[in-house]
C-alpha positions as CSV (number, residue, x, y, z in Angstrom):
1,X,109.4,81.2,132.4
2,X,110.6,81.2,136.0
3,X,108.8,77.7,137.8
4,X,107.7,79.6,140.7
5,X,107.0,83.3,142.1
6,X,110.7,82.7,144.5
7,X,113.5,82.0,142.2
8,X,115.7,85.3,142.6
9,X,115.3,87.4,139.3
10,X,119.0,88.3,138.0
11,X,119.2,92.2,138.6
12,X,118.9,95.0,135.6
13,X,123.2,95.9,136.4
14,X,123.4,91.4,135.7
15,X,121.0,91.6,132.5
16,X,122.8,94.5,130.9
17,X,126.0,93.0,131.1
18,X,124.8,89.4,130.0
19,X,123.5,91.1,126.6
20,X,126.5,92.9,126.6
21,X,128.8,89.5,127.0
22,X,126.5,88.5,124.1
23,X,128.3,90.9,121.6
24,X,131.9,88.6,121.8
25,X,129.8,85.6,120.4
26,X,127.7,87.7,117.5
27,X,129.8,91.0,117.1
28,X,127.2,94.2,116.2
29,X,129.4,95.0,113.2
30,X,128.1,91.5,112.1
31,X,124.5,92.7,111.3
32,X,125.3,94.5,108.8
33,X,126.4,92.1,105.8
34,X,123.6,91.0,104.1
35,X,124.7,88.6,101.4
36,X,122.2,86.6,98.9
37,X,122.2,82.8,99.9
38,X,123.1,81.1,97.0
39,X,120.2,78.9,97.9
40,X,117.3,81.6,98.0
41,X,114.4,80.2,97.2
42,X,112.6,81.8,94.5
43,X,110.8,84.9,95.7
44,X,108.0,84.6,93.4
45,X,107.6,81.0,94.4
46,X,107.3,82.2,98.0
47,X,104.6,85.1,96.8
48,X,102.6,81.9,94.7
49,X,102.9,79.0,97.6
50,X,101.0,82.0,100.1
51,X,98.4,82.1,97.6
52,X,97.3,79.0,97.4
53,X,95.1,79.0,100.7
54,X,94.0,82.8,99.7
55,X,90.9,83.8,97.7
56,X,91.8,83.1,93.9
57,X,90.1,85.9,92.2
58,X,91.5,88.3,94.9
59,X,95.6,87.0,94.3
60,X,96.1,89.6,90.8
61,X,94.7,92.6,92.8
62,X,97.8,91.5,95.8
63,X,100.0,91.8,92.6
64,X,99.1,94.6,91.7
65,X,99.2,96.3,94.7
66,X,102.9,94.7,94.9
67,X,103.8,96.2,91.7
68,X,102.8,99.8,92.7
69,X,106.3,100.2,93.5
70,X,109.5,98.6,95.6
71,X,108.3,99.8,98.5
72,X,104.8,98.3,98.2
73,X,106.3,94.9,97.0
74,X,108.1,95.4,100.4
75,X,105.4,95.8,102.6
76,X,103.6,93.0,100.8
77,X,106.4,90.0,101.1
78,X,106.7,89.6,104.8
79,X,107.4,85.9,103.7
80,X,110.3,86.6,101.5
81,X,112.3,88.7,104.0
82,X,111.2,86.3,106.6
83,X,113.4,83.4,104.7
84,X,116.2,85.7,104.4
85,X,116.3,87.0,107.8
86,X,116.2,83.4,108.8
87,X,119.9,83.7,107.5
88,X,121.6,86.6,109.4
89,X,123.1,86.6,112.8
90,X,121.1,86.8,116.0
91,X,122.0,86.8,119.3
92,X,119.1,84.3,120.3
93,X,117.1,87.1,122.5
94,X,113.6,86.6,121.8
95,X,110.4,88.7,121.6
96,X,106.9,88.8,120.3
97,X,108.2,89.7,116.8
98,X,105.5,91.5,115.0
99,X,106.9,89.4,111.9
100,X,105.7,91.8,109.5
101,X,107.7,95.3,110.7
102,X,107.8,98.4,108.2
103,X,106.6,102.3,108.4
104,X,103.5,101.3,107.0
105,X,102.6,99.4,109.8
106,X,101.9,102.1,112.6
107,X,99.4,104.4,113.4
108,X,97.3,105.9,116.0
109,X,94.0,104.7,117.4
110,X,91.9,105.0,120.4
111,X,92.4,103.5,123.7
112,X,89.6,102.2,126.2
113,X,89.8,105.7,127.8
114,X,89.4,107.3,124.5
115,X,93.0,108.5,124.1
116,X,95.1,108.5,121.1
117,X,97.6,106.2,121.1
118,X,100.5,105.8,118.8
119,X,101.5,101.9,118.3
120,X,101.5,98.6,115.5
121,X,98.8,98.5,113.8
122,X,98.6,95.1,112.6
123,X,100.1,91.6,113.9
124,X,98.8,89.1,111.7
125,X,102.6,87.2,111.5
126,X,102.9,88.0,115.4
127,X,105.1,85.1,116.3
128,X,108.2,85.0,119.3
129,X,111.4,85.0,117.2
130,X,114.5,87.1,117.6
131,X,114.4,90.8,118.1
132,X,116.6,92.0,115.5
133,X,114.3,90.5,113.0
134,X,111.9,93.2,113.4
135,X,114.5,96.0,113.7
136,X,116.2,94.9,110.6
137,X,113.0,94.6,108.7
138,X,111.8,98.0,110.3
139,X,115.1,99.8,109.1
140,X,115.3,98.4,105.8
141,X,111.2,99.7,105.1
142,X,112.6,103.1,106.2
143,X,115.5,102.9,103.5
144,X,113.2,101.7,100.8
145,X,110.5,104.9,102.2
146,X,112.4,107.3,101.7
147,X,114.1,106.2,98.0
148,X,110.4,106.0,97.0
149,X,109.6,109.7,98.8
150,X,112.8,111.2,96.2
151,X,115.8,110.8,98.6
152,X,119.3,109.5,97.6
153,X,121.4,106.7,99.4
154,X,122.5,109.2,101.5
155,X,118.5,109.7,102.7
156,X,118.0,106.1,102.9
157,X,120.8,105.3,105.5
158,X,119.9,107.9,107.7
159,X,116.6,107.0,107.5
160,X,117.3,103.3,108.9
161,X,119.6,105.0,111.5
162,X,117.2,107.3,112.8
163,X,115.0,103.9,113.2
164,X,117.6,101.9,114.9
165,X,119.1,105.0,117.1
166,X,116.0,106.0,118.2
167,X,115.3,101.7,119.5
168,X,118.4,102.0,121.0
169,X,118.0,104.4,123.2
170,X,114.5,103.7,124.2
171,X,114.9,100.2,125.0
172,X,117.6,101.1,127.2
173,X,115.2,103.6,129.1
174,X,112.6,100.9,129.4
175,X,115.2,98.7,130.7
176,X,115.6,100.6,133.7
177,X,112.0,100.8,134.1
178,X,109.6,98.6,136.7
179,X,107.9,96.1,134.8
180,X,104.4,97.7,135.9
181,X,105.8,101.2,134.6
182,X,106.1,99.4,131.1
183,X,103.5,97.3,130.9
184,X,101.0,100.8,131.2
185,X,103.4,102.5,129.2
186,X,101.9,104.1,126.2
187,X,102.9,106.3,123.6
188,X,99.8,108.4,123.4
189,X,99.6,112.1,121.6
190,X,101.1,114.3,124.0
191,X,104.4,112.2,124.2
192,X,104.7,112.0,119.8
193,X,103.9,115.9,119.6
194,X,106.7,116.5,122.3
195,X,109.4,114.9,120.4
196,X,108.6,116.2,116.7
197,X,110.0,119.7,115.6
198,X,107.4,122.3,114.6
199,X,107.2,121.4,110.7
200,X,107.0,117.7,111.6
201,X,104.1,118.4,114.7
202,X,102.3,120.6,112.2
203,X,102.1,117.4,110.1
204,X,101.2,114.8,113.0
205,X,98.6,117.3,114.4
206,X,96.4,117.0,110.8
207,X,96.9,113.3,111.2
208,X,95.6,113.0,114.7
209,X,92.9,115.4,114.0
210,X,91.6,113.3,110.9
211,X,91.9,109.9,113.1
212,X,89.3,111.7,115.3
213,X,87.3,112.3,112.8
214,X,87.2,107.9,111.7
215,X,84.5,107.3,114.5
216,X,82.1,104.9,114.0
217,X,79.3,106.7,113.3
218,X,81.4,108.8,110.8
219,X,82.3,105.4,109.0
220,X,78.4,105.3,109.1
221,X,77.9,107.8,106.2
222,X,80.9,106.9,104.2
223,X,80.7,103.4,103.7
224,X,77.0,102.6,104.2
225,X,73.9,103.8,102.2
226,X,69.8,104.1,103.3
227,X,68.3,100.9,101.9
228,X,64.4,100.6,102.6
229,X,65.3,102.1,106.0
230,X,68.2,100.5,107.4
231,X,72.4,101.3,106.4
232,X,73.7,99.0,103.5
233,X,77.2,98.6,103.3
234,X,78.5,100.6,99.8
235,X,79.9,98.0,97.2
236,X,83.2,99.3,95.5
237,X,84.3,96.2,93.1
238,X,86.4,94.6,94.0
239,X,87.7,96.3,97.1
240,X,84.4,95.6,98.9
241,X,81.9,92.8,97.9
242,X,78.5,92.7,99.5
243,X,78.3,88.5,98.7
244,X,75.4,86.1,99.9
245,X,77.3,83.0,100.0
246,X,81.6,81.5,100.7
247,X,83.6,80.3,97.8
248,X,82.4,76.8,99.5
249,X,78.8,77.6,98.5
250,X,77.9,78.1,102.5
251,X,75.7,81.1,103.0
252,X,77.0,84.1,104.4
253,X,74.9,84.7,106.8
254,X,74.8,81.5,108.4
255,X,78.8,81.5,108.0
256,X,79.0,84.8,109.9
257,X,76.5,83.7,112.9
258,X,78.9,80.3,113.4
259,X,82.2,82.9,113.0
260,X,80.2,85.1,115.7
261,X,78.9,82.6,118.1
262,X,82.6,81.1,118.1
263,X,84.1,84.5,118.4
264,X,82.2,85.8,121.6
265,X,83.6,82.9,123.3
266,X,87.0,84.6,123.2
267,X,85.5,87.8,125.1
268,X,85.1,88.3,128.9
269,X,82.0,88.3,130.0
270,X,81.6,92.3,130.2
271,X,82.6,92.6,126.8
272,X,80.1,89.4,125.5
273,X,77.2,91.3,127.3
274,X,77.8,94.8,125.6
275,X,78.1,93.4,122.4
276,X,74.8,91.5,123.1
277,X,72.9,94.5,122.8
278,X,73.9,95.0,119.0
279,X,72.6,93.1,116.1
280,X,74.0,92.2,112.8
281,X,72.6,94.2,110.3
282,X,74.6,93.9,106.8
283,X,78.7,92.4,106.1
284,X,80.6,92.7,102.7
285,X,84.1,90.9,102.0
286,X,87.2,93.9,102.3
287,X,90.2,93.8,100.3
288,X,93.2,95.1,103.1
289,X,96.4,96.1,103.1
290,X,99.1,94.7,100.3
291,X,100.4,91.3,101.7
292,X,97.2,90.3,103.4
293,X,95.2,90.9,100.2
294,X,93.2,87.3,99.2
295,X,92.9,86.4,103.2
296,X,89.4,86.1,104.4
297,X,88.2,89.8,105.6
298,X,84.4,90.5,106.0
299,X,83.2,93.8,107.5
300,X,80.4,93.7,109.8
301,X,77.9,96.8,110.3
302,X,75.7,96.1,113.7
303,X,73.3,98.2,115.1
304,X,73.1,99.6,118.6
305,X,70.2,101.4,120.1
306,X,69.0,103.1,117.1
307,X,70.7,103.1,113.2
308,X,72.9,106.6,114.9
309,X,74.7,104.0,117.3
310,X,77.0,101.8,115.0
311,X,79.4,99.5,115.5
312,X,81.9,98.3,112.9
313,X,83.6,94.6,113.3
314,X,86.3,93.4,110.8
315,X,86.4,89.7,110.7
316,X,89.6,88.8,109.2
317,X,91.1,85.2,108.6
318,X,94.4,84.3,110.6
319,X,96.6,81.6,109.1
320,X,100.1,80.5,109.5
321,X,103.0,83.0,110.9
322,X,105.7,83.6,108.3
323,X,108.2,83.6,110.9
324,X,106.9,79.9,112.0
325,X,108.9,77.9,109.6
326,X,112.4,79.3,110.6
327,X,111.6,79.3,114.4
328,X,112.0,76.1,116.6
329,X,109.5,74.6,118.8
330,X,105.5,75.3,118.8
331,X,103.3,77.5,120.5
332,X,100.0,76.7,122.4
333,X,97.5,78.0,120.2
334,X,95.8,75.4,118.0
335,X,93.9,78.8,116.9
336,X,95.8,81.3,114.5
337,X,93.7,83.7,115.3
338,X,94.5,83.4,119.2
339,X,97.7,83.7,118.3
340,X,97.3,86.9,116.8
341,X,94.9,88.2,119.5
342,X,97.3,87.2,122.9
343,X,100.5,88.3,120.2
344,X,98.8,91.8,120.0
345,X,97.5,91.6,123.8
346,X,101.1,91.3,124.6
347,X,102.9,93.9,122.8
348,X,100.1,97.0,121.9
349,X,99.3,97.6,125.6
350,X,96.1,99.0,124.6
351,X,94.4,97.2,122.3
352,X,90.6,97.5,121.7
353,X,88.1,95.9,123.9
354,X,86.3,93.8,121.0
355,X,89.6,92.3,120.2
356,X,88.6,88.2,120.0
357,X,89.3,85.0,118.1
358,X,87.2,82.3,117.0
359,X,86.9,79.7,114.5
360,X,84.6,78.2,111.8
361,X,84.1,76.9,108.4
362,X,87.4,75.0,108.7
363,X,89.5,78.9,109.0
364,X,90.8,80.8,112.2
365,X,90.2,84.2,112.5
366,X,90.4,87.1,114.8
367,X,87.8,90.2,115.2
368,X,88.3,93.9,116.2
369,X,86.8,96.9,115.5
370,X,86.9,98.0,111.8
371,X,87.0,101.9,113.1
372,X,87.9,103.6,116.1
373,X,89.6,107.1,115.8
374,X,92.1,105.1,113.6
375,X,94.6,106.7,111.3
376,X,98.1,105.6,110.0
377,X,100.7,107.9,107.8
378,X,100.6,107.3,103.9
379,X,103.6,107.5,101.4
380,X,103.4,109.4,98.6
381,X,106.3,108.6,95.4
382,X,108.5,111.9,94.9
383,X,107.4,113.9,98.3
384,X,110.3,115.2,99.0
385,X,108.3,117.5,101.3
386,X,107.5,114.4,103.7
387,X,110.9,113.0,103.4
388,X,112.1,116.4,105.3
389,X,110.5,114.8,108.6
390,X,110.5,111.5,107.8
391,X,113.8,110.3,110.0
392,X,111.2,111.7,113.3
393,X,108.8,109.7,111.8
394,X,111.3,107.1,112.0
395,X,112.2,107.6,115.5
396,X,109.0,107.6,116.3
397,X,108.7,103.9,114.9
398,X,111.6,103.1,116.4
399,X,110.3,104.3,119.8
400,X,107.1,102.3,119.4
401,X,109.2,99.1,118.4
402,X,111.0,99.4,121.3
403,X,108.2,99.5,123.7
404,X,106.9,96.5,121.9
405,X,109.7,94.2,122.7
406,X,110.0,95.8,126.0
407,X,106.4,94.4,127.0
408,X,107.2,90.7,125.4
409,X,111.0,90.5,125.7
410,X,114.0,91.2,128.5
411,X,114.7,94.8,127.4
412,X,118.2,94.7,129.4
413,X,119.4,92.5,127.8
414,X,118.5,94.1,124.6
415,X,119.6,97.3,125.7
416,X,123.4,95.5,126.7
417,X,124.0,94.0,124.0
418,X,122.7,97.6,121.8
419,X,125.1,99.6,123.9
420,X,125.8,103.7,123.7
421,X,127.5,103.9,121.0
422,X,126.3,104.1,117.0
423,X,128.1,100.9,116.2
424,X,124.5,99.1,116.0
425,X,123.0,101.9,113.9
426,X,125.3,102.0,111.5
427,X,126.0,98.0,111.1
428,X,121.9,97.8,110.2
429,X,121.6,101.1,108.2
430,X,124.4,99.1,106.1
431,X,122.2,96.4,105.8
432,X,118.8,98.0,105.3
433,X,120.5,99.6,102.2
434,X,121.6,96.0,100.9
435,X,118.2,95.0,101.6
436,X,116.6,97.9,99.5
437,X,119.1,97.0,96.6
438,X,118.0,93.2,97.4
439,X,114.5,94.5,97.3
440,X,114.5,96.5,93.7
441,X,116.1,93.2,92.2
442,X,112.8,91.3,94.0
443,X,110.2,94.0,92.4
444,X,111.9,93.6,89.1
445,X,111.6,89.9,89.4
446,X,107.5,90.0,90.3
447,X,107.4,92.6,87.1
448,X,109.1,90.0,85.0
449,X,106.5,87.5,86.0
450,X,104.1,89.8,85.1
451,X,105.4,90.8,81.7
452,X,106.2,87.1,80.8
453,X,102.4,85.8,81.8
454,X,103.4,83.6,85.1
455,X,101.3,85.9,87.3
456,X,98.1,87.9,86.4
457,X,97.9,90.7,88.0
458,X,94.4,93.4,87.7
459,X,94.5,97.3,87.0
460,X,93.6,97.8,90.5
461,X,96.5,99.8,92.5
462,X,95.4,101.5,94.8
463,X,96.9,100.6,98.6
464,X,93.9,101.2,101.3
C-alpha cells in the first residue's frame, strides 16, 4: 500500500503497459506446460496430512465423496493442485486468491437489498497469492466438468477457453473502470440473464427461481421437525448429527455459547443488536461440501419473534490456507476465520450481514447464514444436455472471477499483461487439459488406496 493519500497513482494507460512489459519476462505461451515435478509429493499424503486436524470418523465420508468421480476428487484437493500450482510461472501480480477456484464453487444468493446476486460461494482457502492461480485452477475444473458431463477433449478445451476468454475481457473492462464503480459492482440477475442465449436463460431462470424459494423460513419445514412445541433440527446420519457434547468431551451447548459470545464481537454494533433479539434454540454438526468434509460445521436454528421467524447460522471451523505454505510473508490475522471473513469482504462485494469470526475451544471459525435465497448449479455424469450451455456457464465464472480480483487486485495490470488476443486462452486451455489428465491419474491413485486398504472410505456419496 501507498504511505499516504498524496503519492501520485501511476495512470490506467501506465498500468496496462507495465503488465504488458511483464509478458517479455514470463511469456503467455508459458502457462500452458504443465509438467509433473519429479518431486511431487505424494497426493494422497497431502489428502491424509489435511486430515489429521479434521474430525476422524467424518475423513471416509471426504473419501468417498472424492471417489464419486474425477471431477469430485477435483473439487475436493484444493491442497494438491495448490503444491503444483506453486510450480508454474507467474508474473508476481497478486490478488485475494480464492485458493480453492472451480465451477462448483459459484452460485447465487441474496444481497442486503434482497437481490440475487451471482458470485463465489465459498472462501475457506482465501489467501493473497498470484492471480493465475485461480484462473488456472478455474479452467482446468471447467475441462474436468465437462469430460464428466459426456464431452470429448475437444469439449474440455473449449470449456477452459470460454473460462479464460470470458476473464479476459472482463478484467480489461473493469480496468477502465473507477475504483468506486467496481467496488459496487455486482453481478446480479438481470446482468447473467442478459448474457445467456435462450436455452441457457431457460436453465438459469429455474435456478434463480428455486434459490428464491431457500428462504429461511422455507429451510424451516425441511430441515426441522415439531418437538414438544418448538423446531428440532432433522438428524440424517451422518450428514447431520444432532450431538450433546465435542470430540473433547465439552458440552455442546456451552461450546456454542463461548463460539457465539466470541463471534458477535466480530459484528458491528447494528448487526450485534439485531441478532440480540434471537435465541438459540437447537444446533446439529453438518457434513459440507467435498474438500471441507471432517472441518468443524455446526448448524444453528434461532428463533425470532415467534417459531415463523427463523434464522439459520452455519458455524464452520476455519484452519490454515492451502495456498499459505507456497506464499511468502504473513498476514495479520492471528484468527483463520478473520481471514476468511475480511478475504470474502474483499472480493464478494455483497456478502451477508451476519458474516463474523470468532474463536473458541482452541479452533477459529467464521459464521454466516446457513440460508438466504441461496442456490449453486449441480453436475450431473453423462448430461450432455447441460454440457450444450455449459461454456456460458463458464463465461459466466469467468466474469465473476474477474470481478473478484478486480476488487482485491490491480486489474490493469492484469488486463496488460492478458492482452486482446487468444494467446492467453489457448496457453491455459492447454494446460487445464494436462491438468485433467494429471487429475484422472490423481483419482486413480485415491482408488488404489482405497482398494489396497490405506484409506477407508464409507458408502456415503452423495455431494450436498
Amino acid at each position: 500500500m501507498l504511505a499516504n493519500f498524496t503519492d501520485k497513482r501511476p495512470s490506467v494507460k501506465e498500468r496496462l503497459a507495465i503488465g504488458k512489459a511483464l509478458r517479455d519476462q514470463v511469456p503467455r505461451a508459458d502457462h500452458g506446460h504443465f509438467a509433473k515435478n519429479p518431486d511431487r509429493p505424494d497426493p494422497i499424503g497431502i489428502l491424509e496430512q489435511q486430515n489429521v486436524s479434521r474430525v476422524q470418523k467424518l475423513v471416509p465420508v471426504r473419501f468417498a465423496r472424492m471417489l464419486a468421480s474425477p471431477f469430485a476428487f477435483l473439487r475436493g484437493s484444493a491442497a494438491v493442485m495448490a503444491a503444483d500450482l506453486a510450480d508454474t510461472p507467474t508474473t508476481g501480480v497478486f490478488v485475494n486468491a480464492c485458493g480453492d477456484m472451480h465451477v462448483a464453487n459459484f452460485g447465487v444468493f441474496a444481497s442486503a437489498e434482497r437481490n440475487l446476486i451471482f458470485a463465489i460461494n465459498d472462501f475457506d482457502e482465501i489467501h493473497p497469492g498470484p492471480w493465475e492461480w485461480d484462473l488456472k485452477r478455474l479452467a482446468a475444473s471447467a475441462a474436468v466438468a465437462a469430460r464428466f458431463m459426456g464431452g470429448d477433449k475437444a469439449k474440455a478445451a473449449d470449456a477452459a477457453r470460454a473460462t479464460v476468454r470470458s476473464y479476459r475481457k472482463r478484467i480489461r473492462r473493469f480496468a477502465e473502470m473507477g475504483y468506486l464503480e467496481v467496488w459496487y459492482n455486482r453481478i446480479d440477475e438481470r446482468a447473467v440473464m442478459d448474457t445467456l442465449s435462450a436455452k441457457a436463460r431457460r436453465r438459469a431462470e429455474r435456478a434463480v427461481a428455486k434459490a428464491r424459494e431457500k428462504g429461511h423460513v422455507q429451510v424451516l419445514d425441511k430441515l426441522t421437525e415439531q418437538v414438544d412445541g418448538e423446531h428440532r433440527i432433522i438428524e440424517e446420519l451422518p450428514l447431520i448429527v444432532r450431538e450433546s457434547h465435542l470430540e473433547n468431551g465439552t458440552p455442546i451447548n456451552q461450546a456454542l455459547d463461548i463460539m457465539l459470545r466470541s463471534y458477535v464481537e466480530s459484528l458491528t454494533y447494528d448487526r450485534r443488536k439485531l441478532l440480540s433479539r434471537y435465541r438459540l434454540v437447537d444446533s446439529a454438526r453438518k457434513v459440507v461440501g467435498v474438500g471441507s468434509v471432517g472441518t468443524g460445521c455446526w448448524v444453528m436454528l434461532l428463533q425470532g419473534i415467534d417459531s415463523d421467524d427463523p434464522l439459520f447460522l452455519q458455524v464452520k471451523q476455519a484452519q490454515t490456507s492451502v495456498l499459505a505454505p507456497y506464499v511468502e510473508g504473513q498476514l495479520p490475522f492471528e484468527n483463520q476465520g478473520h481471514r476468511v471473513v475480511v478475504g470474502q469482504r474483499l472480493t464478494q462485494g455483497a456478502p451477508d450481514i451476519f458474516l463474523g469470526w470468532g474463536e473458541g475451544l482452541g479452533r477459529n471459525f467464521y459464521v454466516r447464514q446457513l440460508a438466504d435465497m441461496k442456490g449453486s448449479a449441480s453436475f450431473n455424469e453423462g448430461d450432455v444436455e447441460q454440457l450444450e450451455t455449459f461454456e456460458e456457464y463458464c463465461a459466466l465464472c469467468g466474469w465473476a472471477l474477474a470481478l473478484a480480483h478486480a476488487k482485491s487486485g490491480d486489474a490493469a495490470i492484469i488486463a496488460g499483461y492478458c492482452g486482446n488476443s487468444a494467446a492467453l486462452d489457448d496457453a491455459i486451455a492447454k494446460f487445464a487439459l494436462a491438468y485433467a489428465r494429471q487429475t484422472d491419474k490423481d483419482y486413480e491413485a485415491l482408488d488404489k488406496a482405497r482398494r489396497s486398504g490405506r484409506i477407508r472410505v464409507t458408502s456415503e456419496t452423495m455431494v450436498k
